[in-house]
DOVEX-519175 format. One record per atom (N, C-alpha, C, O, CB): residue in three letters; x, y, z. Coordinates in steps of 0.05 Angstrom, whole numbers, plus 32768, in hexadecimal, padded with zeros to 4 digits. Atoms other than C-alpha are relative to their C-alpha. Glycine has a CB too. Layout:
// DOVEX-519175
ALAXYZ ...
***
This chain:
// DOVEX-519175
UNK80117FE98000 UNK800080008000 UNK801280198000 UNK8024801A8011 UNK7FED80008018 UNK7FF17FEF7FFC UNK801D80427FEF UNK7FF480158015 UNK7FDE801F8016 UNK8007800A7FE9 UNK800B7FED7FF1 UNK801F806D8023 UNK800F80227FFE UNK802680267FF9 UNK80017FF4801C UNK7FF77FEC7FFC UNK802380B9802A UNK800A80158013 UNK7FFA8025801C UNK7FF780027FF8 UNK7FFC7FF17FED UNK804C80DF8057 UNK7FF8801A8008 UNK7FF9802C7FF7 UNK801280008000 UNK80097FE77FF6 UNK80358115807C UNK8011800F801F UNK800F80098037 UNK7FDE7FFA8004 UNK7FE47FF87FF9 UNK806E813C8096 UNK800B801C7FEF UNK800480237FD8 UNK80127FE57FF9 UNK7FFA7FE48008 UNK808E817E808C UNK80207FFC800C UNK80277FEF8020 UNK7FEA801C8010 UNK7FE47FF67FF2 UNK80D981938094 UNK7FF780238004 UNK7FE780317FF6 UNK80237FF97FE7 UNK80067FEB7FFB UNK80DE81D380B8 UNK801980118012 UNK801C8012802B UNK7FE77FFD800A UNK7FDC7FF27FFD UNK812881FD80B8 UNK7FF8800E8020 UNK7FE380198027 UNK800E80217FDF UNK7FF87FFA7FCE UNK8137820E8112 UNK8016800A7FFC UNK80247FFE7FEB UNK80087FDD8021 UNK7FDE80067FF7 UNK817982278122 UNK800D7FF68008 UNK802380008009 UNK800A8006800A UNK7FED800F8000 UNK819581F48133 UNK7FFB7FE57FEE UNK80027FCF7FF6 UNK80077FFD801A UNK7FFA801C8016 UNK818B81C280F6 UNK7FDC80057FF4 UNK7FD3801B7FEF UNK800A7FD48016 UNK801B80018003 UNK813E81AD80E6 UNK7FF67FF3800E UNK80017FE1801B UNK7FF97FFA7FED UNK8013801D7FEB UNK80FE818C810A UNK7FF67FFA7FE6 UNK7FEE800A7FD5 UNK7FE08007801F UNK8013800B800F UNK80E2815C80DF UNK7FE87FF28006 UNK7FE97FDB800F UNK800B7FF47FF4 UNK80137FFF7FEE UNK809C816080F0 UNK7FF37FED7FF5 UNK7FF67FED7FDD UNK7FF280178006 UNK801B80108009 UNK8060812680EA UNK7FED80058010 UNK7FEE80088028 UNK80007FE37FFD UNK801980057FE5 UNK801E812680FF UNK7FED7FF17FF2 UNK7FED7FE77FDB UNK7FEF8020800F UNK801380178000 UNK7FE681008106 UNK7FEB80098015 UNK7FF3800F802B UNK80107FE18008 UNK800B7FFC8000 UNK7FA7810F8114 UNK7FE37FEC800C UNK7FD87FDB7FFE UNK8008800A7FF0 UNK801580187FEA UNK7F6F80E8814E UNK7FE8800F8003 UNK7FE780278007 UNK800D7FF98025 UNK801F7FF87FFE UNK7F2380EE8151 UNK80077FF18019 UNK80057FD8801B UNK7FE47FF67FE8 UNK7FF8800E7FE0 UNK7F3A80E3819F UNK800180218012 UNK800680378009 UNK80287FE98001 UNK7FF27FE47FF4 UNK7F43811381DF UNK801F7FF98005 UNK80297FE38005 UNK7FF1800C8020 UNK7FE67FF17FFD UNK7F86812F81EA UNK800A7FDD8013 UNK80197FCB800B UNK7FFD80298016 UNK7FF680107FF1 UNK7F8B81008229 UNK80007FE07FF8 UNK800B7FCD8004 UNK7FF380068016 UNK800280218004 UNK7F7B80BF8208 UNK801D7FFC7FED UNK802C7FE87FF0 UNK7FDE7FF57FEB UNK7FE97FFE8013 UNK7FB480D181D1 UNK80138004800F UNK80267FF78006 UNK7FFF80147FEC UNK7FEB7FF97FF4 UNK7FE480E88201 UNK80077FDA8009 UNK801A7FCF7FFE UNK7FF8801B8019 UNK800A80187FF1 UNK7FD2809D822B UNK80127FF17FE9 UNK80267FE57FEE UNK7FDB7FF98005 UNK7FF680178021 UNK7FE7807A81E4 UNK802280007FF8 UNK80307FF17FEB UNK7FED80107FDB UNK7FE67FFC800D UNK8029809C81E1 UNK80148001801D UNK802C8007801E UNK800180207FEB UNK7FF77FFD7FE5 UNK8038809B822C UNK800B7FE0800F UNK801F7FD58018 UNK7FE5800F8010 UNK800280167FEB UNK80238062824A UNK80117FE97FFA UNK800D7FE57FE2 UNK7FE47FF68003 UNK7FF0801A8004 UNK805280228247 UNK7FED7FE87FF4 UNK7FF87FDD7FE1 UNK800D7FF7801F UNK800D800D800F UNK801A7FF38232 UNK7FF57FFE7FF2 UNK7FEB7FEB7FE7 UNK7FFA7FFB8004 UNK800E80048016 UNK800080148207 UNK8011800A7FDE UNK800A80087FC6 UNK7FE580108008 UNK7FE77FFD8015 UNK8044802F81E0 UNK800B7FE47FFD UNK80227FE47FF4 UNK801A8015800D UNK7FF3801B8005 UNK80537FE581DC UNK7FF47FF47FEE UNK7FFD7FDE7FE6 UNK80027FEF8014 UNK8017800F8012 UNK80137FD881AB UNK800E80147FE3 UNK800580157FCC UNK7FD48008800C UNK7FF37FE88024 UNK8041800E8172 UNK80137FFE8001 UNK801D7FF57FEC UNK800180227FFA UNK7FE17FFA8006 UNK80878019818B UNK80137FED8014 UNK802A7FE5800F UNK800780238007 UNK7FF780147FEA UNK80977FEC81CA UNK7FF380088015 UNK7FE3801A8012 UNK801D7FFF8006 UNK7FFD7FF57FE6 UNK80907FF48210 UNK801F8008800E UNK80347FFE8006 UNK7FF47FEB8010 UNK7FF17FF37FF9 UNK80BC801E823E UNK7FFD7FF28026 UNK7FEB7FE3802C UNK7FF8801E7FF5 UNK7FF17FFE7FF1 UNK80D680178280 UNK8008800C8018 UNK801F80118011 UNK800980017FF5 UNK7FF37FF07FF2 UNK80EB803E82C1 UNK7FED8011800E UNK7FD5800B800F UNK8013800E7FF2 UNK80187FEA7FF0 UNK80CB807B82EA UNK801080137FF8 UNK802680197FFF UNK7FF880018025 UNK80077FF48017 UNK80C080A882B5 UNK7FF7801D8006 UNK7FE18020800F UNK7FEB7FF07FF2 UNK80047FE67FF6 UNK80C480F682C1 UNK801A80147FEC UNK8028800E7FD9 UNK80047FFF8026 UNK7FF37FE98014 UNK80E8813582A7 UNK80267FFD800E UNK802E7FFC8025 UNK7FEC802A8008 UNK7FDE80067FED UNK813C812B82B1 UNK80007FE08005 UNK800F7FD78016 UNK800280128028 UNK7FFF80207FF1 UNK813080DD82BA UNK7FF97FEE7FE6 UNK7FE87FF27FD5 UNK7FE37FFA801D UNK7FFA80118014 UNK814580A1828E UNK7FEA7FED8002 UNK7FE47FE58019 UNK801C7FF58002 UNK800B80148003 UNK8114806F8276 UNK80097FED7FE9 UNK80107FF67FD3 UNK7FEA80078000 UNK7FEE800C8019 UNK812F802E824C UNK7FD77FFB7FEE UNK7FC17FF47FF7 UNK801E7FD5800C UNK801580108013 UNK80FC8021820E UNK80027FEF7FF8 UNK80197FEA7FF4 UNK7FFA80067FEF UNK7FF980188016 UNK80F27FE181E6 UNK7FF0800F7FDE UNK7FDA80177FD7 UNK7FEB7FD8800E UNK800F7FF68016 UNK80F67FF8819C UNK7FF87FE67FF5 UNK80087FDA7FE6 UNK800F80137FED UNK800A801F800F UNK80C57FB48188 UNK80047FF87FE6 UNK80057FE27FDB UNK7FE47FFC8000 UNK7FFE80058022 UNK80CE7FBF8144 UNK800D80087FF1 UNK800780127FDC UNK7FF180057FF3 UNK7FEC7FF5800C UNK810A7FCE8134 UNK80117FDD7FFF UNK80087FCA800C UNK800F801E8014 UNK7FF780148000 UNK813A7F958122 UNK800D7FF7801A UNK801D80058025 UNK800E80007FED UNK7FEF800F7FE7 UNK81527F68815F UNK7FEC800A801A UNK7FED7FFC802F UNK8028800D8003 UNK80107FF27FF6 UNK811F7F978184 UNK800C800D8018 UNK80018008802E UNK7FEA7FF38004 UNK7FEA7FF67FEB UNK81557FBD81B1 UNK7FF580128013 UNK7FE1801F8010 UNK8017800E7FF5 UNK80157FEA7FF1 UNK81487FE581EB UNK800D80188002 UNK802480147FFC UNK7FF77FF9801F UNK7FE57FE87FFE UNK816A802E81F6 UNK7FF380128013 UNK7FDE800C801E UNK800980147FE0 UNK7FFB7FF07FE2 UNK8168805B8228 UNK7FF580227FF5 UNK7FFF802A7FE0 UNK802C8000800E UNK80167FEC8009 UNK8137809E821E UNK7FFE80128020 UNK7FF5800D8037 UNK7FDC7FEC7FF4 UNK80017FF67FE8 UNK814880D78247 UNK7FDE801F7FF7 UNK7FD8802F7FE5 UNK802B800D8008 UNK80187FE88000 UNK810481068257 UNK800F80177FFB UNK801F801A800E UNK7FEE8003801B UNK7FFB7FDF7FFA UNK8118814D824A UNK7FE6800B800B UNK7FE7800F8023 UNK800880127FE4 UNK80207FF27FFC UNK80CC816B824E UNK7FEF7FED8003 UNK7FF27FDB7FF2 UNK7FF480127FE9 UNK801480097FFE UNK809081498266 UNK7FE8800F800C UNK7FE0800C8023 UNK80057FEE800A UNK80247FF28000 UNK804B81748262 UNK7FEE7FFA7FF7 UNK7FE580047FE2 UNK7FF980147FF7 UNK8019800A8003 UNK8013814B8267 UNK7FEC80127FFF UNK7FEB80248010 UNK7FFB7FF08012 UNK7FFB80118018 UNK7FEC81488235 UNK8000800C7FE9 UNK7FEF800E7FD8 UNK7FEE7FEC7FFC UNK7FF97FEA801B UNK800E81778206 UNK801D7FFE7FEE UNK802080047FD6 UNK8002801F800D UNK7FE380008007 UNK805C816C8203 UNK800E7FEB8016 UNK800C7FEA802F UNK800C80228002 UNK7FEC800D7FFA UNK808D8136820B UNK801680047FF0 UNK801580057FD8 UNK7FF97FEA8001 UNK7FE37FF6800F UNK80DB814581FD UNK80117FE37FFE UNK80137FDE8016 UNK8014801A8014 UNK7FF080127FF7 UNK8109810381F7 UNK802180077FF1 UNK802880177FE0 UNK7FF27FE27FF9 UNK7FE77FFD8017 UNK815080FB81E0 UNK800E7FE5800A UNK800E7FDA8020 UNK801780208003 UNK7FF3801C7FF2 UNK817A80BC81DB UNK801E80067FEB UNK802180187FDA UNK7FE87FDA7FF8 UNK7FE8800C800F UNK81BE80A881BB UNK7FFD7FE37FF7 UNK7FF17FD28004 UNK801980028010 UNK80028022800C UNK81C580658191 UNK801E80027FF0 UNK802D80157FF4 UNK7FDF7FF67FE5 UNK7FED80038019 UNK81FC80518156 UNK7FFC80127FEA UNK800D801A7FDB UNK7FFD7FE57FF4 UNK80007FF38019 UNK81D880788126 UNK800680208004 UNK800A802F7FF1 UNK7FE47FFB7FF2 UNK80027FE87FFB UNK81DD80BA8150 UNK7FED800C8019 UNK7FE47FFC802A UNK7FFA80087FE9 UNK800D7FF87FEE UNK81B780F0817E UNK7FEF80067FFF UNK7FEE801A7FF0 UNK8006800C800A UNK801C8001800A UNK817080ED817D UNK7FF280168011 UNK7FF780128029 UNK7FF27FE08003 UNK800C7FED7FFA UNK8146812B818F UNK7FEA80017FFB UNK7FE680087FE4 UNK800980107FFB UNK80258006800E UNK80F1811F818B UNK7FF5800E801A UNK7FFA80108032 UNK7FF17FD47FFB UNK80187FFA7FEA UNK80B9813A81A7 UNK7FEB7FF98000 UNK7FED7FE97FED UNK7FF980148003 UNK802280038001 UNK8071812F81AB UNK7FF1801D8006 UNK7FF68027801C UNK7FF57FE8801A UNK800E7FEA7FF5 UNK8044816D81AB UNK7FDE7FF57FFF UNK7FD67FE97FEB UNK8007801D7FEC UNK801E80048005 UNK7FFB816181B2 UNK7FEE801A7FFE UNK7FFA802D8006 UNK7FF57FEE8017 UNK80147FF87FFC UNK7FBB818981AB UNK7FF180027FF9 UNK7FEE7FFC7FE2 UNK7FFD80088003 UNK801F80098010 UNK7F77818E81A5 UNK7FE480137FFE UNK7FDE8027800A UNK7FF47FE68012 UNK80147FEB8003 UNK7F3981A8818B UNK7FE97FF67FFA UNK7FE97FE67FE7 UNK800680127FEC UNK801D800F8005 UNK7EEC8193818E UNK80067FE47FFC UNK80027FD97FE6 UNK7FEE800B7FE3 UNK7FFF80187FF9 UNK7EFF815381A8 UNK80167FEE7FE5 UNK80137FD67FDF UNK7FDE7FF78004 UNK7FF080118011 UNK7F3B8143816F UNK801B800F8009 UNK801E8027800C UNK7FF880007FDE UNK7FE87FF57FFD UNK7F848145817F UNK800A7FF67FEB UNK80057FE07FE0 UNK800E7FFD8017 UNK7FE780028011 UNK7FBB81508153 UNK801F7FF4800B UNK80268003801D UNK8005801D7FF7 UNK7FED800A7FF4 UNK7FF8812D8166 UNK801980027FEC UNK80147FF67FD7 UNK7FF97FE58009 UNK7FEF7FEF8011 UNK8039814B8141 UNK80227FF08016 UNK80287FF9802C UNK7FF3802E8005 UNK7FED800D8001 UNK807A811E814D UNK801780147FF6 UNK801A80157FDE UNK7FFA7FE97FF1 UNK7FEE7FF4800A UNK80B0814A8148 UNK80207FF38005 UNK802A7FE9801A UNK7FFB801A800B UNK7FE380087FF6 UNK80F98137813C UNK8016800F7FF5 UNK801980117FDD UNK80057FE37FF9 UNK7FEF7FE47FFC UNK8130816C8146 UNK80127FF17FF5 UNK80187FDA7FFD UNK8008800F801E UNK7FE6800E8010 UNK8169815D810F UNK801480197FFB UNK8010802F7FF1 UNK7FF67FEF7FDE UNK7FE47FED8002 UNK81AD817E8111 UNK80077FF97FE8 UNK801B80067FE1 UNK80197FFB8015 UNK7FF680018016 UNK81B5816480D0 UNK7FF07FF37FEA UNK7FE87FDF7FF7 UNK80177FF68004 UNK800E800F800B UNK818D81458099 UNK80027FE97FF2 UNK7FF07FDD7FE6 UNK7FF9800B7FF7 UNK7FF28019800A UNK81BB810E8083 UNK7FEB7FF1801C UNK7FE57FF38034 UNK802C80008000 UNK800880227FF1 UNK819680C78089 UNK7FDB80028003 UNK7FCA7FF28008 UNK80147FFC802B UNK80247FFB8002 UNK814D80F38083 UNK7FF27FEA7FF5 UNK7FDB7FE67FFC UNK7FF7801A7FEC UNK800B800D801A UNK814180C1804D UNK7FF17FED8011 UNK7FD97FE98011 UNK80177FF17FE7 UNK800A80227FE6 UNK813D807E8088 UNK7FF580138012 UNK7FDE8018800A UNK801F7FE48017 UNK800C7FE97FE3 UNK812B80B280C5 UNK7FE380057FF5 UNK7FCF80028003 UNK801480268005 UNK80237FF38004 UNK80EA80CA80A2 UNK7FEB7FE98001 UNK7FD97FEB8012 UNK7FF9800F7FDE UNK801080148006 UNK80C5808C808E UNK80087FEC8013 UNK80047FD4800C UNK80027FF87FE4 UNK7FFD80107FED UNK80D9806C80CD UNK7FF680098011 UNK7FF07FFC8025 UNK80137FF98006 UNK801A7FF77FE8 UNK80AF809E80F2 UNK7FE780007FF8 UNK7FD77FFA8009 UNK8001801D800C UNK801880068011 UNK8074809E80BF UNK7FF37FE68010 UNK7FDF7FE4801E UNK800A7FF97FDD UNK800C801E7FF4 UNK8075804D80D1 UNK7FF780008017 UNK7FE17FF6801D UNK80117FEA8002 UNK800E80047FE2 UNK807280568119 UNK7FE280128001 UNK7FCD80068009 UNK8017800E801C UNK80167FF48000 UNK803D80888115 UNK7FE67FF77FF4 UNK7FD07FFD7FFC UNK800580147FF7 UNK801180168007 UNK8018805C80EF UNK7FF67FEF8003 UNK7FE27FE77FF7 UNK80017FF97FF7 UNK7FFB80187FF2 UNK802380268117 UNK7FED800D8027 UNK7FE28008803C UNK802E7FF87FFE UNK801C7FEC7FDF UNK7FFD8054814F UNK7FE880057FF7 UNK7FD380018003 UNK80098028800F UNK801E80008001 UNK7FC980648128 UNK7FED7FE17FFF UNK7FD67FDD8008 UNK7FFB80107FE7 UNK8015801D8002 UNK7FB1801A8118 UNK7FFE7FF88019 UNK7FEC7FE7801A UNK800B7FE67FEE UNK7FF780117FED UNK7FC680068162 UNK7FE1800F800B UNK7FCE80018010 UNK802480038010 UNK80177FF07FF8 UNK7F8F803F8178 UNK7FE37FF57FF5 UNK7FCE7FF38001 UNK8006801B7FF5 UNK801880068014 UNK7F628029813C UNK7FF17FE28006 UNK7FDA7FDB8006 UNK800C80017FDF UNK800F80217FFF UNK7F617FDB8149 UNK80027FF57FE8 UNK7FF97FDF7FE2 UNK7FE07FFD8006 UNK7FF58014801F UNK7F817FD180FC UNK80147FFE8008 UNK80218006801C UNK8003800B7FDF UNK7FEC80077FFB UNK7FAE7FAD80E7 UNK801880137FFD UNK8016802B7FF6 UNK80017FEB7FF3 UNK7FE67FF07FFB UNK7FF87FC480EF UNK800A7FFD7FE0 UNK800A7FE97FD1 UNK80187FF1801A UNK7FED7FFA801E UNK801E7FE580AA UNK80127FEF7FFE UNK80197FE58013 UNK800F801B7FFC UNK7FE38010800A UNK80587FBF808C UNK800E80197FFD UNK8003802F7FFA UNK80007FEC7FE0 UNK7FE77FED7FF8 UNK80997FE78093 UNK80067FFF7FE0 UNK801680107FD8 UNK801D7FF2801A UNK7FF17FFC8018 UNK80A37FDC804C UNK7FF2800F7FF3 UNK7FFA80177FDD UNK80067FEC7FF1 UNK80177FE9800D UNK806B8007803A UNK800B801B8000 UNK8005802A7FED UNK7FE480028013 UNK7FF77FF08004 UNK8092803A804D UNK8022800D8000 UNK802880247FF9 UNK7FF18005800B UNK7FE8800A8016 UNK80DD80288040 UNK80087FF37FF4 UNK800A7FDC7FFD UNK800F7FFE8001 UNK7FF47FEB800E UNK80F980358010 UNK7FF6800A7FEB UNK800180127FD7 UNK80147FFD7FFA UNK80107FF08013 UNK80C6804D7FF1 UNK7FF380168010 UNK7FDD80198005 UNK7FEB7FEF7FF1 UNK80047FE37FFC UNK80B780918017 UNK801F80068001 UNK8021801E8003 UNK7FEC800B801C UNK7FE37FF78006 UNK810980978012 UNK7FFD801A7FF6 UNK7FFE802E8004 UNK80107FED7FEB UNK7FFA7FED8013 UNK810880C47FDA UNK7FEF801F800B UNK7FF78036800E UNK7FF57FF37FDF UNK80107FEC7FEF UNK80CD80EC7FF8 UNK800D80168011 UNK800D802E800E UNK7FF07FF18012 UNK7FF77FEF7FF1 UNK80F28100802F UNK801A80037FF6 UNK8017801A7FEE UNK7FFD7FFA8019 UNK7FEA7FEA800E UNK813981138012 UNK7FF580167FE7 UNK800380287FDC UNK80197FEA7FEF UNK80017FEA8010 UNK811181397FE3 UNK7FFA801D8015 UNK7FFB8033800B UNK7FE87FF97FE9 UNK80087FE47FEB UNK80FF816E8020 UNK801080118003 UNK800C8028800B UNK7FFA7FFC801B UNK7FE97FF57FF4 UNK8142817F8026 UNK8006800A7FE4 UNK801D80127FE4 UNK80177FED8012 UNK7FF37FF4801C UNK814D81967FDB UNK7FF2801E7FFC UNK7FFC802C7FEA UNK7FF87FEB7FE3 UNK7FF97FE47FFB UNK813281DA7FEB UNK7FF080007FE9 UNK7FED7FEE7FD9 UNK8020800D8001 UNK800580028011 UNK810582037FC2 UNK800A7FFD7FE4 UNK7FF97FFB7FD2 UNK7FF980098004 
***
């Protein structure tokens, strides 16, 4: 199934956020719950780990990633149910995301932001947040879960084209 990203790059001073969102006929608090809670981040991205606050390490399981590894996710910001800040280190580099939520006549918007100092590797980075986000909405919905190949390497091109400027 082809799918279409929905996603924006958007030039910061210090590099770019490359923003997604995704969009819930839900309140705020049920969406927040989905991206919070350990049992129920384990039905998209894994479950997590620890006692979970602003300054304080929690380990995640990324489930669906190969070997399904766990890594270590330090809170910067936590403002329930509007803004979560994380940041981690791995092999591939320093990862900077947020979550913003909010809502209006009972629909929240949920906007995945991820802070890039550089845009090398956009090509895998983009369509690897598409999937998860996707992988939240069906988990919410009660469909089935996307195939990862749906969206690499075939939104690849998509996203290195963002970076070619008008």
């Amino acid at each position: 199934m082809k799918r279409s990203p929905i996603v924006r790059l958007v030039p910061t001073a210090d590099g770019d956020d490359l923003v997604h969102t995704r969009t819930f006929g839900a309140p705020i608090d049920d969406v927040w719950a989905s991206v919070t809670e350990p049992e129920r981040t384990a039905r998209w991205f894994g479950p997590w780990e620890g006692d979970a606050g602003p300054g304080r390490t929690v380990r995640a399981r990324m489930a669906y990633e190969e070997g399904a590894p766990w890594c270590d996710l330090l809170i910067e910001v936590c403002e329930p149910p509007r803004r979560l800040a994380v940041s981690m280190s791995d092999e591939a580099g320093d990862w900077h995301m947020e979550l913003r939520l909010s809502e209006s006549a009972g629909t929240t918007e949920l906007q995945l932001v991820h802070h890039l100092t550089t845009t090398k590797g956009i090509g895998e980075i983009g369509p690897g947040w598409e999937y998860y986000l996707d992988m939240l909405v069906a988990a919410r919905d009660g469909t089935e879960a996307p195939s990862f190949d749906d969206y690499y390497p075939a939104q690849r091109a998509h996203f290195e084209s963002l970076t070619a400027g008008p």
